[in-house]
Every structure is written in C-alpha cells, then in structure tokens.
C-alpha positions in Angstrom: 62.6 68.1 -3.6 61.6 66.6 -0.2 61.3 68.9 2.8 63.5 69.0 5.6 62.2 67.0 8.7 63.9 67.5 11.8 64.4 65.3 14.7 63.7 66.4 18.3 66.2 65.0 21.0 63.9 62.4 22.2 63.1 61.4 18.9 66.9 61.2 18.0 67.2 59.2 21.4 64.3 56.4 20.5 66.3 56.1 17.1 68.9 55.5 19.4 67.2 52.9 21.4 65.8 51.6 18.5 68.5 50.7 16.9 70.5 49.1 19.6 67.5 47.4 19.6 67.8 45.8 16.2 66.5 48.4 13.8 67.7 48.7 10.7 68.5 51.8 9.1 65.9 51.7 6.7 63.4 51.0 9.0 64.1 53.9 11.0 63.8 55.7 8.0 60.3 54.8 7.7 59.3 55.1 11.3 61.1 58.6 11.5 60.9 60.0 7.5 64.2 61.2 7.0 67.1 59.7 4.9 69.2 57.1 5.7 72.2 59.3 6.1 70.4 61.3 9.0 69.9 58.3 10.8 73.8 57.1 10.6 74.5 61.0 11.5 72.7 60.1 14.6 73.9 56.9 15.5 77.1 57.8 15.0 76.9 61.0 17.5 75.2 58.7 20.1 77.2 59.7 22.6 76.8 63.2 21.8 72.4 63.1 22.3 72.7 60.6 25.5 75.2 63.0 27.0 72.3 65.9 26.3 69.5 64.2 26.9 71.3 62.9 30.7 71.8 66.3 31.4 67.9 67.5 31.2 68.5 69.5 28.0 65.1 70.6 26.3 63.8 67.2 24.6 61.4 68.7 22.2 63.5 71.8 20.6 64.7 71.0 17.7 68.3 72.2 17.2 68.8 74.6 14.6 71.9 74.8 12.6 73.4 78.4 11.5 74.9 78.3 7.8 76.9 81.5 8.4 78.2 80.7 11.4 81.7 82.7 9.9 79.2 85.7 8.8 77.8 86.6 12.4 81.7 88.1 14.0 81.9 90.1 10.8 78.9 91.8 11.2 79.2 92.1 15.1 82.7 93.6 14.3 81.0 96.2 11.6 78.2 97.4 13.4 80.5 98.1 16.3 83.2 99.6 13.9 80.1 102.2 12.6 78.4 102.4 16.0 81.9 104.1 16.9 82.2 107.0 14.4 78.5 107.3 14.8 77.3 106.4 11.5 73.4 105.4 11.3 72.5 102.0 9.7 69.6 100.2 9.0 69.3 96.3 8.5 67.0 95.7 5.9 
C-alpha cells in the first residue's frame, strides 16, 4: 500500500495553475505523486483553494481531515454529562 502524500495549499494552487496551463492529469500526478483522483478533487474545488489562498490563509499547512467528525459532540456531550454528577474519568 502507497502512503498518503498530502498537498499543501500552494502546491494544490500550482496544480491549479498548472493545469489551466495545459497539464494533464497524469502529468500532475508525476510532478505531484498522488493519484489521479486527488488531482481531479482539486481541480474540481478550484474555486474553493483560490478563494483560501486570496484570503492569506497559511500556504504550507497541510489540511488535515477528521474521520469522526460525528464522534467529537458525543464525547463533548459525555464528559460534560459526568463532569456534572462529578464522576472522575480518565482518557486513556
């Protein structure tokens, strides 16, 4: 299995550039070294990375997706639920 590799903003934006350029896919696949479907994700939230990238955000972070996103207002509800009858927890 290959490893993740994860674009920065300014890379996603010179994919961009590239592109309008006349890049294919596949060869911003090799110049970048992630899979094809990556690079159509990002061309087809262009908008999305110009709008970001306009407004100053941090062009080297790399953005960081949460798998649990549902998980996280559970939790927050629970410990809140057992921080009110004063039970003790521990998260490990």
């Amino acid at each position: 299995m290959t490893t993740r590799n994860d674009l920065t903003l300014e890379d996603k934006i010179n994919a961009i550039k590239l592109n309008e350029a006349g890049l294919t896919y596949r060869k911003l696949r090799d110049k970048f070294n992630i899979a094809i479907g990556a690079i159509s994700n990002v061309i087809k939230r262009r908008a999305e990375y110009m709008s970001d990238y306009e407004n100053n955000l941090n062009k080297i972070v790399k953005r960081e997706t949460s798998h649990d996103s549902e998980l996280h207002p559970l939790l927050a509800e629970f410990q809140s639920k057992l921080i009110g009858i004063n039970l003790v927890y521990s998260i490990i």
